[in-house]
C-alpha positions as CSV (number, residue, x, y, z in Angstrom):
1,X,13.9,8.4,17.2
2,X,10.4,9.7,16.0
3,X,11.1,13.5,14.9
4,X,8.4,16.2,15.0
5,X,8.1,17.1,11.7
6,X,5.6,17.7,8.8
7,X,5.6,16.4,5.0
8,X,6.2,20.2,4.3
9,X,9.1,20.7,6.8
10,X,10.8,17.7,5.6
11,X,10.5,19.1,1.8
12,X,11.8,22.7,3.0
13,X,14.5,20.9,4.8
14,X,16.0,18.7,2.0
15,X,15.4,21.8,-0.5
16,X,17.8,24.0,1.9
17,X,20.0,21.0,2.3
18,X,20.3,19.9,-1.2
19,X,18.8,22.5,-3.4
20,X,20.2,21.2,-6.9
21,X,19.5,17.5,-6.2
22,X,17.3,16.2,-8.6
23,X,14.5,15.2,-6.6
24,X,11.9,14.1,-8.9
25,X,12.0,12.3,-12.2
26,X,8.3,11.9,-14.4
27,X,9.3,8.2,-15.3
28,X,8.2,8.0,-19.0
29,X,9.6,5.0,-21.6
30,X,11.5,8.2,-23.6
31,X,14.7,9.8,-21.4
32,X,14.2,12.7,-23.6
33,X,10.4,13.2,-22.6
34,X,11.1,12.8,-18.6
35,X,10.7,16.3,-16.8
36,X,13.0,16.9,-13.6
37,X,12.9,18.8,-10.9
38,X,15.5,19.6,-8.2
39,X,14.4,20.3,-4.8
40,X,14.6,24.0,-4.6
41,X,12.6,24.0,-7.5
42,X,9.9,21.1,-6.4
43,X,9.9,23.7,-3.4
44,X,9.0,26.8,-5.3
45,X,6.2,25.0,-7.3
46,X,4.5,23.5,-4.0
47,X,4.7,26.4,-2.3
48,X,2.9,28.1,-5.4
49,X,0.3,25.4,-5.7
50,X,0.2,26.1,-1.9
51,X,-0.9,29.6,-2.3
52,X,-3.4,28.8,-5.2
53,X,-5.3,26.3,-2.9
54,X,-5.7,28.5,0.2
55,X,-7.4,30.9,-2.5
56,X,-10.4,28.6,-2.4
57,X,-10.0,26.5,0.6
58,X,-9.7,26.9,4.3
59,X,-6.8,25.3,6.4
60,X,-8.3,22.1,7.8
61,X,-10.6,21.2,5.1
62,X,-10.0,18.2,2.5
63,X,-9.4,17.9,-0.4
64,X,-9.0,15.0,-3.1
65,X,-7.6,13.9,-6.3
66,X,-8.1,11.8,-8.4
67,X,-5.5,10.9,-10.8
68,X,-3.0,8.0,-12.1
69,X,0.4,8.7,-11.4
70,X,1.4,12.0,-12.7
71,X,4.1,13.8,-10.9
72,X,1.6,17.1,-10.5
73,X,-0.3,14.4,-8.0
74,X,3.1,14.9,-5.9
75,X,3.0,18.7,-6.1
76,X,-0.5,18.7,-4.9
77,X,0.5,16.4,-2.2
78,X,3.3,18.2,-0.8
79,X,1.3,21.3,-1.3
80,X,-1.9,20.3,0.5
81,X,0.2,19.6,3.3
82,X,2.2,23.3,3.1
83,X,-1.5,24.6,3.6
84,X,-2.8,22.7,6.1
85,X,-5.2,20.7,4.0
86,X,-5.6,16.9,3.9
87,X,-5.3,15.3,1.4
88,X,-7.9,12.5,-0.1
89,X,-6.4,9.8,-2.0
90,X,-9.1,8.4,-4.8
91,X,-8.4,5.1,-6.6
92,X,-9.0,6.3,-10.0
93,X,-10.6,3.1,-11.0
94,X,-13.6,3.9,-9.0
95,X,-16.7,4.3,-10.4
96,X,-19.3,6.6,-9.9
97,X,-21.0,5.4,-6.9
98,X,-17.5,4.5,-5.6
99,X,-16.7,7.9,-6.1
100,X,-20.1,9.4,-4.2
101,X,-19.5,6.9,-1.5
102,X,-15.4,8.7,-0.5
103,X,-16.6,12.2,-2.2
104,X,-19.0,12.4,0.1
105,X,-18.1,10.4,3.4
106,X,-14.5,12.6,3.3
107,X,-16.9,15.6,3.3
108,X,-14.5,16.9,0.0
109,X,-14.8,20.2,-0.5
110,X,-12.3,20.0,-3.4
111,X,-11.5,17.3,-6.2
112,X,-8.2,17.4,-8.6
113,X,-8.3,15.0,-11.4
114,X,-7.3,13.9,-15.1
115,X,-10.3,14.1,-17.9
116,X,-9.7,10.9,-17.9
117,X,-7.8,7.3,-16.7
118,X,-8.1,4.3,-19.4
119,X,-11.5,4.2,-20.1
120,X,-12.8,5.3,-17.1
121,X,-14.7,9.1,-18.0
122,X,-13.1,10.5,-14.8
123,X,-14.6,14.5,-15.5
124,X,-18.0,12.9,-16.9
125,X,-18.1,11.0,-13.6
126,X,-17.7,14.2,-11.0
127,X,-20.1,15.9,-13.2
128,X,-22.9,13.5,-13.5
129,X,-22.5,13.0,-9.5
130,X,-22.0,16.2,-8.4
131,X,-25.5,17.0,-7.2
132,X,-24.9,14.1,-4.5
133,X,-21.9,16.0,-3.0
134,X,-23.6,19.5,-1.4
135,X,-20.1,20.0,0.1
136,X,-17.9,20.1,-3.2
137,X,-17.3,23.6,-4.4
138,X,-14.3,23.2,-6.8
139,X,-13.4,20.8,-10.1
140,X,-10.2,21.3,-11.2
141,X,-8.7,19.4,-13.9
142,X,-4.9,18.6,-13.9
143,X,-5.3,19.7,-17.5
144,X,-5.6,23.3,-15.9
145,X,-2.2,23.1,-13.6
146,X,-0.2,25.6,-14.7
147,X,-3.1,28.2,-14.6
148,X,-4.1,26.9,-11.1
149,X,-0.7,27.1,-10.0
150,X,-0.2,31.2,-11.2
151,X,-4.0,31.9,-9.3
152,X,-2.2,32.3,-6.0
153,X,-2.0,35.6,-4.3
154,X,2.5,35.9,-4.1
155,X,1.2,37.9,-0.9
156,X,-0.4,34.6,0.4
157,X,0.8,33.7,4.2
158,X,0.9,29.8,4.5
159,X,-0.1,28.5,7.4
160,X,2.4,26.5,11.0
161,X,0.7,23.3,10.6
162,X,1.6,20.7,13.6
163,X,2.9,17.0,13.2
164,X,0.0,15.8,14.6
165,X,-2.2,17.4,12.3
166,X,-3.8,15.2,9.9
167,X,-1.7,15.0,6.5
168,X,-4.4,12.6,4.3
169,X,-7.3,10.2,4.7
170,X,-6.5,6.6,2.7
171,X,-9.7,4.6,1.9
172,X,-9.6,1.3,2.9
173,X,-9.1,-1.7,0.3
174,X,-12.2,-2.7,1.4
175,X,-11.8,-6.3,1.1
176,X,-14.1,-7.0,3.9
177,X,-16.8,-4.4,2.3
178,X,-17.4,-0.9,2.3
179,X,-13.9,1.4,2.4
180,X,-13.2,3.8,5.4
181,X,-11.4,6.7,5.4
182,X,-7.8,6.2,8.0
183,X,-6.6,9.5,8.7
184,X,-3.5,10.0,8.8
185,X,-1.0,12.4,10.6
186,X,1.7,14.1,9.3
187,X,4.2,12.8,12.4
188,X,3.0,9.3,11.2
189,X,3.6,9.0,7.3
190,X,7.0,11.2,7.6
191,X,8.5,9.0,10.4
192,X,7.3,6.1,8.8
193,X,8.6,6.3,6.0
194,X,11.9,7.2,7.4
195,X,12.1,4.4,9.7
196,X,10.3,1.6,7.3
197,X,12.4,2.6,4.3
198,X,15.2,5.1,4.7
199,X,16.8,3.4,8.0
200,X,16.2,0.0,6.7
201,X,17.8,0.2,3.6
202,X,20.6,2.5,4.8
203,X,19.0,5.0,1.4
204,X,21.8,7.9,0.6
205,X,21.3,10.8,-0.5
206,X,21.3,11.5,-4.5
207,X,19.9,7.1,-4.5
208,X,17.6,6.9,-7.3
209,X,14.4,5.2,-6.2
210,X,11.7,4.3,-8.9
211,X,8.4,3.7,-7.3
212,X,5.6,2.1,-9.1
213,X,3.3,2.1,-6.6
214,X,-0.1,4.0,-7.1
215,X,0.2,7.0,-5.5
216,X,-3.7,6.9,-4.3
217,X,-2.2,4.1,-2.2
218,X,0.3,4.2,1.3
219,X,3.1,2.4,-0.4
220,X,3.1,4.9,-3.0
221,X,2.5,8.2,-1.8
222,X,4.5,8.0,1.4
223,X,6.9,5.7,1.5
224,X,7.4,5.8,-2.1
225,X,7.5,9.5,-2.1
226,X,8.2,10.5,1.3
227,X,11.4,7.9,1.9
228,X,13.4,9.4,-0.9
229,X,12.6,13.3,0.1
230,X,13.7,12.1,3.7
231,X,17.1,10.6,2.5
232,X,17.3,13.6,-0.4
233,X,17.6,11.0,-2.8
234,X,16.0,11.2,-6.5
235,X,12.1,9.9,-7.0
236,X,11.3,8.1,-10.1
237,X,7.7,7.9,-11.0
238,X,6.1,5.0,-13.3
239,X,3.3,6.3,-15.1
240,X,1.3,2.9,-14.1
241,X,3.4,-0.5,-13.8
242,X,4.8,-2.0,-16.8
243,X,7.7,-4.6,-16.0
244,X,9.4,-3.7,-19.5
245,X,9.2,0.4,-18.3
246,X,10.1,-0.5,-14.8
247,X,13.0,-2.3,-16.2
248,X,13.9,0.4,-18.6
249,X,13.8,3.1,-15.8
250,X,15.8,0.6,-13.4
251,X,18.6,0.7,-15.9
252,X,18.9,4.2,-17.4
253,X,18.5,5.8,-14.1
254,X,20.2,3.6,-12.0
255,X,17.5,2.7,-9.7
256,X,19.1,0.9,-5.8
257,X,15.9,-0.8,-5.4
258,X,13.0,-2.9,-7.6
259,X,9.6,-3.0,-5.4
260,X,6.3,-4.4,-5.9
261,X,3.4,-6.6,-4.9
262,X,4.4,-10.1,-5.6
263,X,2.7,-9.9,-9.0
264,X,4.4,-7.3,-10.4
265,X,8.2,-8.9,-8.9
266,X,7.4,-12.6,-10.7
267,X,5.7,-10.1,-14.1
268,X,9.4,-8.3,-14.0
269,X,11.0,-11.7,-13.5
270,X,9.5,-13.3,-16.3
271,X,9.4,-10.6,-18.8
272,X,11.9,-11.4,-22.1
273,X,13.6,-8.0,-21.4
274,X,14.8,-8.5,-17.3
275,X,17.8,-10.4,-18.8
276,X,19.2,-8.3,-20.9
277,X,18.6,-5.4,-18.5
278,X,21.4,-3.8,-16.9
279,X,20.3,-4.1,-12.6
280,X,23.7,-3.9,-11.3
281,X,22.8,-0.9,-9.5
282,X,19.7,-2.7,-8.0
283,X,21.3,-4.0,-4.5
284,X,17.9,-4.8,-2.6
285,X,14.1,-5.7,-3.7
286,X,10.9,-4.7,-2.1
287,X,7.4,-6.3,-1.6
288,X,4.7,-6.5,0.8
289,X,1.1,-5.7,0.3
290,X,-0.3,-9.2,0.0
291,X,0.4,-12.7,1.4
292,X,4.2,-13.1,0.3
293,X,4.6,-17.0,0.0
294,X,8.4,-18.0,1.1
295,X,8.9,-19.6,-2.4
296,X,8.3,-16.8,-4.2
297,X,10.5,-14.1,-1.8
298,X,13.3,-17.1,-2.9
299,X,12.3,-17.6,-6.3
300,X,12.5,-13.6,-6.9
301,X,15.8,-13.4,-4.4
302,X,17.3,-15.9,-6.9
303,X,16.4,-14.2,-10.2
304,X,17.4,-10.8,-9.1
305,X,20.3,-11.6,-6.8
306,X,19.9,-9.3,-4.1
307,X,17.9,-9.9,-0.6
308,X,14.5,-9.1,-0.6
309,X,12.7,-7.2,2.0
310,X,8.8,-8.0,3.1
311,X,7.0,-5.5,4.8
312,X,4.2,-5.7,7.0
313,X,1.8,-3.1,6.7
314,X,-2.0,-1.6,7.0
315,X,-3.8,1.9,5.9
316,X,-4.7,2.6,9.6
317,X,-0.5,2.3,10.6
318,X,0.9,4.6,8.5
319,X,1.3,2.2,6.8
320,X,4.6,-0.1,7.7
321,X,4.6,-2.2,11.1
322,X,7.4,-5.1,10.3
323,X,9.9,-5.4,8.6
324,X,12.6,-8.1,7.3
325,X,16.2,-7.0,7.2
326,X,18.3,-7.1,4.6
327,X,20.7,-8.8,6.6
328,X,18.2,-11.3,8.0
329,X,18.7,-14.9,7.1
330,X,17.8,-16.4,4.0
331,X,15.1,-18.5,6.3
332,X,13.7,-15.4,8.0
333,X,13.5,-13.0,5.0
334,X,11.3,-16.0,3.7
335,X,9.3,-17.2,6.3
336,X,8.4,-14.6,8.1
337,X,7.3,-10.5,7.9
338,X,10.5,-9.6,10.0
339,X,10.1,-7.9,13.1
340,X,8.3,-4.2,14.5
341,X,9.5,-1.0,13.6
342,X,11.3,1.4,16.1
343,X,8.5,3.1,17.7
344,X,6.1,0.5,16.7
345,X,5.0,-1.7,19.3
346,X,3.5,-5.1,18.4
347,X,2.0,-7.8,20.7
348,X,-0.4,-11.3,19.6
349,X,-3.7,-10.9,21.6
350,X,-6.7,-13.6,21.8
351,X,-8.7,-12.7,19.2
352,X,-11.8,-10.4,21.0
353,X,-9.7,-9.7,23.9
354,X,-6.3,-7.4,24.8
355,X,-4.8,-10.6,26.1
356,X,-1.2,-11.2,25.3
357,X,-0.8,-14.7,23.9
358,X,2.5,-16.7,24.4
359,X,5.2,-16.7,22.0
360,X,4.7,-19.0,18.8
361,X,0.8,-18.9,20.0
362,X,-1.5,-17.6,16.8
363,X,-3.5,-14.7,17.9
364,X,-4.6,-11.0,16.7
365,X,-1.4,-9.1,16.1
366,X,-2.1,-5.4,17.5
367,X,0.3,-2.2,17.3
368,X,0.8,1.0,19.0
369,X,2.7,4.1,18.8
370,X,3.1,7.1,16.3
371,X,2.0,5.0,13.4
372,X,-1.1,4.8,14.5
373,X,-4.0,6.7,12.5
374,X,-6.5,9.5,14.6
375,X,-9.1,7.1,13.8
376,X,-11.7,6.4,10.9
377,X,-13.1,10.1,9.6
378,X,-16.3,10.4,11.5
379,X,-16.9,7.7,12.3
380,X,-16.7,7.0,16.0
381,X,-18.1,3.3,16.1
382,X,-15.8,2.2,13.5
383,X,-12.6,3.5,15.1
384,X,-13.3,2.5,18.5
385,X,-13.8,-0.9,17.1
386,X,-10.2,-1.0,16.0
387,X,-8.1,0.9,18.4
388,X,-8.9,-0.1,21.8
389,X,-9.0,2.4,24.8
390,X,-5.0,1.4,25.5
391,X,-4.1,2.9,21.8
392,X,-3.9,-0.7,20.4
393,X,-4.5,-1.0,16.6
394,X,-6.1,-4.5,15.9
395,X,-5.1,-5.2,12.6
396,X,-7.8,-8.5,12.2
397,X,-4.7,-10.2,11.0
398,X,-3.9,-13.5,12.6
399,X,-0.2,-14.0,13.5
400,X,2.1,-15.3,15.7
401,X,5.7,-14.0,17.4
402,X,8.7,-15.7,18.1
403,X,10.5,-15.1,21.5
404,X,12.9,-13.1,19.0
405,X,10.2,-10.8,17.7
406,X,10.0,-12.2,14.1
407,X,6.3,-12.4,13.3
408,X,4.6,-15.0,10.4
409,X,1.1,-13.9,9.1
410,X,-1.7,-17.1,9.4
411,X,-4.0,-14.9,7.5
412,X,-7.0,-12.8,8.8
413,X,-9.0,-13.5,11.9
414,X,-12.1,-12.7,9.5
415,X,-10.9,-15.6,7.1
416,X,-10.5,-18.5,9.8
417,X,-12.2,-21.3,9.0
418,X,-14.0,-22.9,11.7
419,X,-15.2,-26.7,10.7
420,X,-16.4,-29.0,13.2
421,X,-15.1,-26.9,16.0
422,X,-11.4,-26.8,14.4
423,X,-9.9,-23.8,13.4
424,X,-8.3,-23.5,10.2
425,X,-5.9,-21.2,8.8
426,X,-6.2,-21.0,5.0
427,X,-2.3,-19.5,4.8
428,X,-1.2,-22.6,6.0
429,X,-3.4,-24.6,2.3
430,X,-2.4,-21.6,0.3
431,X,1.2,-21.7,1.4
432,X,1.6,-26.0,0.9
433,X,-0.4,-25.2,-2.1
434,X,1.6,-22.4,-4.2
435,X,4.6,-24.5,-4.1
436,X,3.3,-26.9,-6.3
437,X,4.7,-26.3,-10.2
438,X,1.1,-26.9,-11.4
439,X,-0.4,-24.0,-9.0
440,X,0.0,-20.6,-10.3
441,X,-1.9,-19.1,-7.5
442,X,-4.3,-19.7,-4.8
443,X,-7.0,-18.8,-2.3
444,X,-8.6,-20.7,0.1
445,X,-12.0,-19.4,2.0
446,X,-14.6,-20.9,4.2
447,X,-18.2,-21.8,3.0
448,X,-21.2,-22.4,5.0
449,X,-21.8,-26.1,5.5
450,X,-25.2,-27.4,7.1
451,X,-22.9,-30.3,8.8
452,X,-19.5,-29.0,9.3
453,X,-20.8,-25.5,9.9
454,X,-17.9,-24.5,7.7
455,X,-16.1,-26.5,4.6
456,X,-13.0,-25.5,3.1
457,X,-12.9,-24.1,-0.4
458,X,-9.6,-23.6,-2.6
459,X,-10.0,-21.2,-5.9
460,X,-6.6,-22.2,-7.8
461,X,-5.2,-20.5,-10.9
462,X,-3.7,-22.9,-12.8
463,X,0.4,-22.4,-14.0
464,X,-0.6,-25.1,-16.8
465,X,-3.2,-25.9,-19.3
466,X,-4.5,-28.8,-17.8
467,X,-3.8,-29.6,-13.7
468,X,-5.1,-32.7,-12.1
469,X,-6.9,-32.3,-9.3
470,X,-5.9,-35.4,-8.0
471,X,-2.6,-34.4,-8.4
472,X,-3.4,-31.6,-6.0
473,X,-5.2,-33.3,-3.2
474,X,-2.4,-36.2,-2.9
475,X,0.2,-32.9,-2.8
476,X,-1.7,-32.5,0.5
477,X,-2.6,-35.6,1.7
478,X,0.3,-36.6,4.2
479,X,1.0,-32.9,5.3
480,X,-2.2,-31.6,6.6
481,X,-4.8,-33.0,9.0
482,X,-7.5,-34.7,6.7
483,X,-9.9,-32.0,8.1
484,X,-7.5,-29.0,6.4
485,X,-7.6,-30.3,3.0
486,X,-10.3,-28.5,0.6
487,X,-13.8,-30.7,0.2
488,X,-14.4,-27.9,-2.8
489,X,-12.3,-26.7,-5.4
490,X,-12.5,-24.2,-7.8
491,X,-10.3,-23.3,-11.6
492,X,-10.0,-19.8,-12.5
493,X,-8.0,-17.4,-14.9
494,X,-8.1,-14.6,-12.6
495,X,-9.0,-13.6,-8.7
496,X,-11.0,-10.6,-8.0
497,X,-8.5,-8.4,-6.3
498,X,-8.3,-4.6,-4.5
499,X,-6.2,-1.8,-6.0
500,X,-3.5,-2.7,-4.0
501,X,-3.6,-6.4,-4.8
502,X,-5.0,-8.3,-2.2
503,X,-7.9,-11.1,-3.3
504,X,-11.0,-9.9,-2.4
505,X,-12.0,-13.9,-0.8
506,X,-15.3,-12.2,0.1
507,X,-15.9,-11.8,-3.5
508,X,-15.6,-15.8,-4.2
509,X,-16.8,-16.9,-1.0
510,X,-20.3,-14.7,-2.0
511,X,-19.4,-16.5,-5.4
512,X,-20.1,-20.0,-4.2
513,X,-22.6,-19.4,-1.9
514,X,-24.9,-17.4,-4.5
């Protein structure tokens, strides 16, 4: 079931077992413009790139880059990995402190990158900073690739580098505050993906598989990129999501899946080119990384016509941890985030404690096994605070677990609301919430309250102009505890979110209380 493997054995494997495969596509709006590669040749470029970085690095250091999704960011990747470096994924968005902050903390010696990403000054940034980072001996720009590529010695011997060697560290979203770095092993990332995605979906070999994930994030860089080298199928890379270019690419290259954080699903949904877009070949749909209410997974399992899979996943595991099947029930696809993973052990504890709750009890959900990351890089307090000395990951999540296995997500133990000694779990407002036509979105928080010691607090982006808030209140009344429904309530046009899309509720709970 888990396989001892690298990223780079699993790349040498599919390029001996399928050498004129076309294994990655650069998905740009023009068919014309889009390079290829097949996997012998992806090969012979990241074994290249391979040579040119142990010119200037040592096996075992880090490296980072710092780039929007250009298909040199997967050389480098699978690279890195043929020479025993790990890999640092940087949000290009950050800013320069940001920047200093996983630069520095990562202990980089190394930084890959575009001149620039929208109107971020990416260069300016490294340069201005680069007095703060003692440790950083290189700068190169992606500009320079095919130079940096032809550096390496042909003479160069790479390295036997072990599946339980670390493969990459993954900043946190920080939604909770300041990002730490999950380091990640190779044996985790390349079974994961294989058992999240390949497995799961039944993914053959030649499937085409556009991912418009960012790559600086889990669901983009492995199981975006790893699932279709382990199945030797064809990887399609969005420059940045766009649901006309994801539609585009869908059709021309005949794309089995359409993935995506719920926003980007309902943006593709709604767009005035997804019906006149050819998706026949689409025959399943993707999302996870953020609450996934149960009327959208039906609202987008109706517009597309194919079942919808939510999965369940965290940084620190590699990432994925549940799963719903394809063949799941309408009911369970919905309402909950499937079931573990093989080789993924989950159990509901007591929050603060390793005891097991009973089934249908809400509790900490916790998970062991391969998944699991080495810990937080350097940083010994941190990581003992989330795996405990059994090898349990607690995930701060709030869940629950049927005596089948199916899990449902009650939202994150930091989040519960206590008010007058009753807990209260904002999913269960947000979820009763979003199905009303008026409510676009929604997030609810706690505030401090002198009384109450907490009050509830719902920020709601309106689908319409003008939304009664009575209207809103009365859709609760009758089907929560008075207690539940929100004493403050907020209108806005937009939530501050993390890169990967979750709502940063610490962000507008600081909001009100300030």
């Amino acid at each position: 079931m888990i396989r001892e493997e690298t990223v780079g054995s699993m790349l040498r494997s599919a390029a001996e077992r399928a050498p004129s495969t076309v294994a990655l596509v650069e998905g740009l709006p023009d068919p014309a413009d889009r390079r290829r590669w097949r996997y012998d040749e992806l090969l012979a470029e990241s074994e290249a790139v391979a040579r040119a970085l142990l010119g200037r690095f040592e096996p075992g250091e880090r490296i980072a880059v710092w780039a929007d999704n250009i298909p040199e960011w997967v050389v480098l990747e699978f690279a890195a990995a043929l020479a025993g470096l790990t890999l640092v994924t940087v949000n290009p968005a950050l800013r320069d402190r940001e920047l200093v902050h996983v630069l520095a903390q990562s202990r980089s010696a190394g930084v890959f990158l575009v001149r620039q990403y929208r109107d971020n000054p990416l260069l300016d940034t490294v340069l201005a900073v680069r007095s703060e980072l003692p440790e950083l001996r290189e700068i190169v720009l992606f500009d320079d690739w095919k130079e940096f590529k032809e550096s390496g010695s042909p003479t160069e011997i790479l390295p036997v580098v072990q599946p339980g060697d670390p493969a990459q560290i993954q900043y946190t979203s920080g939604t909770t505050g300041k990002p730490k770095g999950a380091v990640l092993r190779h044996r985790g990332i390349t079974n994961n993906a294989r058992l999240s995605y390949v497995e799961t979906f039944a993914m053959e070999p030649g499937e085409v598989f556009v991912n418009p994930m960012p790559l600086f994030h889990t669901a983009g860089c492995v199981q975006g990129t790893l699932a279709p080298l382990a199945s030797l199928g064809t990887h399609v890379l969005v420059p940045r999501f766009d649901p006309a270019l994801q539609l585009r690419l869908t059709e021309s290259e005949r794309s089995a899946q359409l993935c995506g954080v719920p926003t980007m699903l309902l943006a593709i949904l709604a767009h005035p080119s997804f019906a006149g877009t050819d998706l026949s070949s689409v025959r399943y749909a993707i999302s996870g990384g953020a609450t996934v209410a149960p009327e959208l997974v039906r609202q987008i399992e109706t517009g597309l016509g194919v079942p919808m899979s939510i999965v369940y996943a965290q940084t620190e595991a590699s990432p994925a941890i549940t799963m719903t099947r394809l063949d799941d029930t309408p009911e369970n696809r919905a309402e909950t985030i499937g079931r573990p993973l093989p080789g993924a052990e989950v159990r509901i504890v007591r929050p603060g404690t390793t005891e097991p709750v009973a089934h249908g009890t809400v509790g900490e959900l916790c998970t062991r096994g391969y998944h699991v990351m080495a810990g937080y890089f350097d940083d010994p307090v941190q990581t003992a605070a989330a795996i405990d000395p059994d090898g349990w990951l607690h995930t701060g999540d709030l869940a629950s677990m049927d005596e089948r296995g199916y899990c449902r997500i009650e939202g994150r133990l930091k989040e519960l609301i206590i008010r007058g000694g009753e807990n209260i779990y904002p999913r269960e407002i947000e979820q009763l919430l979003i199905t009303h036509p008026a409510v676009a979105d929604v997030a609810v928080v706690g505030v401090p309250d002198d009384f109450w010691g907490e009050q509830v607090a719902a920020f709601v982006r309106p689908a319409a102009e003008s939304t009664d808030l009575d209207v809103l209140r009365a859709h609760l009344q009758g089907r929560l505890a008075p207690h539940k429904v929100p004493r403050i309530w907020r209108f806005v046009d937009s939530f501050p979110t993390t890169a990967s899309g979750k709502i940063q509720k610490y962000v507008l709970r600081d909001q009100l209380v300030d």
